[in-house]
N, C-alpha and C positions, 0 to 999 in steps of 0.2 A: 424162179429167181434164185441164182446160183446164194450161198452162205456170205461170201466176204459182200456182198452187194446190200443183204440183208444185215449188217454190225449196224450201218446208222440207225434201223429202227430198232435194234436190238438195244441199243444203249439205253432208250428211255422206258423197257423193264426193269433194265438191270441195275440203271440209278434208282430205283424206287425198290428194290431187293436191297442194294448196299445202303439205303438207307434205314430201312428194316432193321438192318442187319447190324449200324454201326449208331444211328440216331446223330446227333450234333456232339464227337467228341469236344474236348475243349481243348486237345492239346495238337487236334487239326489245324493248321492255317486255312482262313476261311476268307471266301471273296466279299461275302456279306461284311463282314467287318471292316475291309478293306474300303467297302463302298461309303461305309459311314467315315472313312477318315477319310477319304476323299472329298465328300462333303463337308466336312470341318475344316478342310484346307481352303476349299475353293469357295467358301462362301463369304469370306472376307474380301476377297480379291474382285468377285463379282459385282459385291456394294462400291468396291470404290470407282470399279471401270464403268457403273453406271450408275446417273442422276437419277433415275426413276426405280424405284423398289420393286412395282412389278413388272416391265421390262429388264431389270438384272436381275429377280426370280426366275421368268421366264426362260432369257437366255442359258442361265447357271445350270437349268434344269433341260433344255435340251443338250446343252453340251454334255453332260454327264449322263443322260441316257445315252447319247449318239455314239461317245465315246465307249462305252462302254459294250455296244453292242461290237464297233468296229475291233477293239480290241480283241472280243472273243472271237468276233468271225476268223477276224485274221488267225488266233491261236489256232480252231478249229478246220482253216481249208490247209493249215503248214502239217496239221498234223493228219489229215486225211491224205495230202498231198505227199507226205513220205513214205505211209505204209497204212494202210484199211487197218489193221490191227491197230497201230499207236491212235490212228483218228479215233477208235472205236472206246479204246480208255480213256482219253481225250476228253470225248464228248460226255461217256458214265460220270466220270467224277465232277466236271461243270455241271452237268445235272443234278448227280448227288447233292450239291451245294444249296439247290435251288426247292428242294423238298425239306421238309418239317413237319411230315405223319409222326412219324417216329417219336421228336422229340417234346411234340405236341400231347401223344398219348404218356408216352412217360411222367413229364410234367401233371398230367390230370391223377395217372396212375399213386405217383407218392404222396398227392394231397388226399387221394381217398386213401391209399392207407395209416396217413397221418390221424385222418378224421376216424377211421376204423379203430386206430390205437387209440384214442382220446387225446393227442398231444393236437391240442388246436390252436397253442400260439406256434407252433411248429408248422400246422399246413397255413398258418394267418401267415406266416412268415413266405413260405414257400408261394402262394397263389399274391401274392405282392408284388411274385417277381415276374409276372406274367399277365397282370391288369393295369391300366394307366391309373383306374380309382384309388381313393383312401380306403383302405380295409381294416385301420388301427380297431375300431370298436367292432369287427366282424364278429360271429359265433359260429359254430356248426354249419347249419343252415344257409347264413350268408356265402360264408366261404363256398359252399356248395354250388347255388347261384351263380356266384362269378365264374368258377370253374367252368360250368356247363356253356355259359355264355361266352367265353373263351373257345372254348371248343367249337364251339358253332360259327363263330366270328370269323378263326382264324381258319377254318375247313377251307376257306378260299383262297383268300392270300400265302397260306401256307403251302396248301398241297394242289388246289384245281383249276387255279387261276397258273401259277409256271406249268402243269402239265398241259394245257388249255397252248399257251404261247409255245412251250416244247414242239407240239403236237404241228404248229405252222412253221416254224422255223428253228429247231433245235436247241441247242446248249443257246449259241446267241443272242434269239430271241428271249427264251427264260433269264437269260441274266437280265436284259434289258429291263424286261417286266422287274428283276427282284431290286435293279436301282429306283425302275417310276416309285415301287412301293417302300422305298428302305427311304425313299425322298419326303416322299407322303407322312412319314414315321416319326421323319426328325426336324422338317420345315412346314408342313401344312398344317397348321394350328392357325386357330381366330384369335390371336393375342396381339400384343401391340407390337413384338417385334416381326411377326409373321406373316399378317393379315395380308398382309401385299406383297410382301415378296414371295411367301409360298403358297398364293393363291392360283399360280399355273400350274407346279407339282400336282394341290392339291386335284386342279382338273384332270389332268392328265391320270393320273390314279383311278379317278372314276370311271374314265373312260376305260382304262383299261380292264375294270373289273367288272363292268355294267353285262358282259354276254356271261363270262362265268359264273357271276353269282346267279345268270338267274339258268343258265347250265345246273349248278346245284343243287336246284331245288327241284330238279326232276332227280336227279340221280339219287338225293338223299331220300328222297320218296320213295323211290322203286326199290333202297334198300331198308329201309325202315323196318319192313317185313321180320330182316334177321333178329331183331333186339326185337327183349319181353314188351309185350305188349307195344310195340311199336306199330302205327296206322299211317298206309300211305295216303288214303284219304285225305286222314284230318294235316299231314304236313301238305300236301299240295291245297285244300282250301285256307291253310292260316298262312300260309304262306301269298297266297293271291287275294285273301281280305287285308292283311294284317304287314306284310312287308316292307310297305311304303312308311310305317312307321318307327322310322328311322332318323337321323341327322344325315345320315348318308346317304346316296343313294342305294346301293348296293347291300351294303352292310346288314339290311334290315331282309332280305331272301332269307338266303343261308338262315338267318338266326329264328325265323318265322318256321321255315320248313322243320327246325329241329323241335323248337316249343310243340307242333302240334304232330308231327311223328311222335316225341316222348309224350304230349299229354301235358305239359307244364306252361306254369307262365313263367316270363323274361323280363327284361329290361325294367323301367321305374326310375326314380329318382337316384343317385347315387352322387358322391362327393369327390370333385376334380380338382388338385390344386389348390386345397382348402374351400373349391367352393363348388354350391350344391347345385348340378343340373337336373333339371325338370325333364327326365328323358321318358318319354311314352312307355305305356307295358305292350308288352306283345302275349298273346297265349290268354292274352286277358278273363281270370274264370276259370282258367283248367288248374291244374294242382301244381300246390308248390313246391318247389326243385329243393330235395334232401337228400343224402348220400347215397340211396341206391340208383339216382339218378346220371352219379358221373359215370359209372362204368358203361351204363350204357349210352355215355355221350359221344364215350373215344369209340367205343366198340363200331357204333354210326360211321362216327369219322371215317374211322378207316376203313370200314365195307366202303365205304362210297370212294376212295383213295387207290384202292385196289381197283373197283370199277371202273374209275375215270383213268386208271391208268392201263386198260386194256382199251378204254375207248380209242385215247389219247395214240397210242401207240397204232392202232387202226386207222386211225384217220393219218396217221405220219405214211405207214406202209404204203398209202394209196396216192400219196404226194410226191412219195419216191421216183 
C-alpha cells in the first residue's frame, strides 16, 4: 500500500503523538467545549418543542450526536477530497481533540507533586478540579484516592473508548463518541431536573462504552506488568469478581482492573452535592491508595493508551 493511501491510518498515531506532545492547551479552540455550548443552547429549545421530558431528551440527544458526526464527516470527506495531505491534518487534529492521555497524566502528575511538597490544600485544590465529589475535608491520603480513581475512571472515556470509535470510523465517529459522552457529563444525572430528560443520553453512553471498558481490562492487565509491582493476574480476577460493583455499568471495569493490578482498594462512600453516597468498595482487602500509588496509576494509564493506540490504529489499517 502506496504512502498517501496509508495518511488515514496514519493520523490516529500521530493525534496521539500531538497529544503527547501538546496535552489540552487552553489557549487552543477546542470542539469539546464547543459541544457543551451547543448543549446549553439547545436544551432549552428542546423542552419547549416537546411535552414529554424524555422524548425531548431523547430527540435533543440524537440530534446532537447525529449532528455532529454529519458535521465532521462532511469536514473530513472536503478535506480528503481536496488533497490526501490536507485530509490527513484534517483528520490528526479532530482526533487530537478527542484524546485526554496527556492531560489526564499531567493533572495526576501536579497533584502528586503537590502532595510530594506538602502543599495539600494546593493538590485539595487541584484534584477538585477533576472529581465530581466534595474533597473540602480531604488529607493526603484521600486526595490520593481520588486521583487514582480518576485515573482509572477516566482510562476510558478519555483515551480507549474515542480510540476504540477512531479505530471504526475515524475523526467522525470519535467526535460522535466525545458528544454521547460530553452529553452524559452534563445531562445524565438522577436529579429532578434530569431524570427524564437525560435518561437517553444517559443510555446511549453506556452503550457506547459497554465493549471499551471491558476492551480495558484486558489491555490494562497485559500491561500491569510495566509498574512496580503491578499483577496481571490479580487486575483480570478483581476485575471479573469485583466490576459489576458499580452504579454504572462500565465504570466499574477499568476501575476493578486497576485496584487489583496496583494491589489497592477503591471506591466507598464519598460526598456528592452535599450529600453522602453509599458507593460499594472495590479492591476490597488490598491496600490502601497513598502517594506512591499515583504515579503508578498514570504510568498504567498510559502504557495501556500507547497499546490501545497501536491496537486501534491496526484494526483501522485493515478496514482501509
Amino acid at each position: 500500500m502506496e504512502l498517501p493511501h496509508l495518511l488515514p491510518w496514519l493520523a490516529l498515531p500521530a493525534a496521539f503523538i500531538l497529544d503527547t506532545l501538546l496535552g489540552d492547551p487552553r489557549w487552543l479552540p477546542h470542539p469539546i467545549r464547543w459541544m457543551g455550548k451547543a448543549i446549553e443552547l439547545f436544551e432549552p429549545l428542546f423542552r419547549r418543542w416537546f411535552a414529554n421530558e424524555q422524548v425531548a431528551g431523547g430527540v435533543f440527544a440524537a440530534t446532537l450526536i447525529l449532528g455532529c458526526w454529519g458535521v465532521s464527516f462532511t469536514l473530513v470527506s472536503l478535506a480528503y477530497g481536496f488533497n490526501l495531505l490536507v485530509g490527513f491534518v484534517v483528520e490528526t487534529i479532530l482526533l487530537f481533540y478527542c484524546l485526554s492521555a496527556r492531560s489526564l497524566t499531567q493533572a495526576a502528575m501536579d497533584i502528586h507533586e503537590s502532595l510530594l511538597e506538602g502543599e495539600v490544600d494546593n493538590a485539595r485544590s487541584q484534584v477538585a478540579m477533576i472529581v465530581g465529589r466534595d474533597v473540602s475535608q480531604y488529607q493526603a491520603d484521600d486526595i490520593a484516592r481520588a486521583t487514582v480513581e480518576t485515573v482509572a475512571e477516566n482510562s476510558v472515556d478519555g483515551v480507549i473508548s474515542p480510540l476504540f470509535f477512531a479505530a471504526l470510523g475515524g475523526a467522525p465517529l470519535a467526535l460522535a463518541y466525545k458528544m454521547v459522552n460530553t452529553l452524559d457529563s452534563m445531562v445524565g444525572y438522577k436529579n429532578e431536573r434530569y431524570l427524564h430528560f437525560g435518561r437517553i443520553a444517559a443510555r446511549i453512553d453506556d452503550v457506547a462504552n459497554f465493549i471499551p471498558a471491558r476492551i480495558a481490562v484486558v489491555c490494562i492487565a497485559l500491561l500491569s506488568r510495566l509498574v512496580p509491582r503491578g499483577s496481571m493476574r490479580a487486575a483480570l480476577r478483581t476485575a471479573w469478581k469485583e466490576g459489576k460493583n458499580h452504579a454504572s455499568p462500565n465504570a466499574g471495569y477499568p476501575e476493578a482492573a486497576f485496584a487489583g493490578a496496583l494491589g489497592v482498594e477503591m471506591g466507598g462512600p464519598n460526598i456528592y452535592h452535599g450529600q453522602l453516597v453509599e458507593k460499594p468498595y472495590i479492591g476490597k482487602g488490598l491496600n490502601r491508595i497513598t502517594l506512591i500509588h499515583i504515579p503508578r496509576a498514570y504510568q498504567l494509564m498510559y502504557y495501556t493508551a500507547v497499546f490501545c493506540t497501536l491496537l486501534a490504529a491496526g484494526l483501522r489499517l485493515i478496514t482501509l
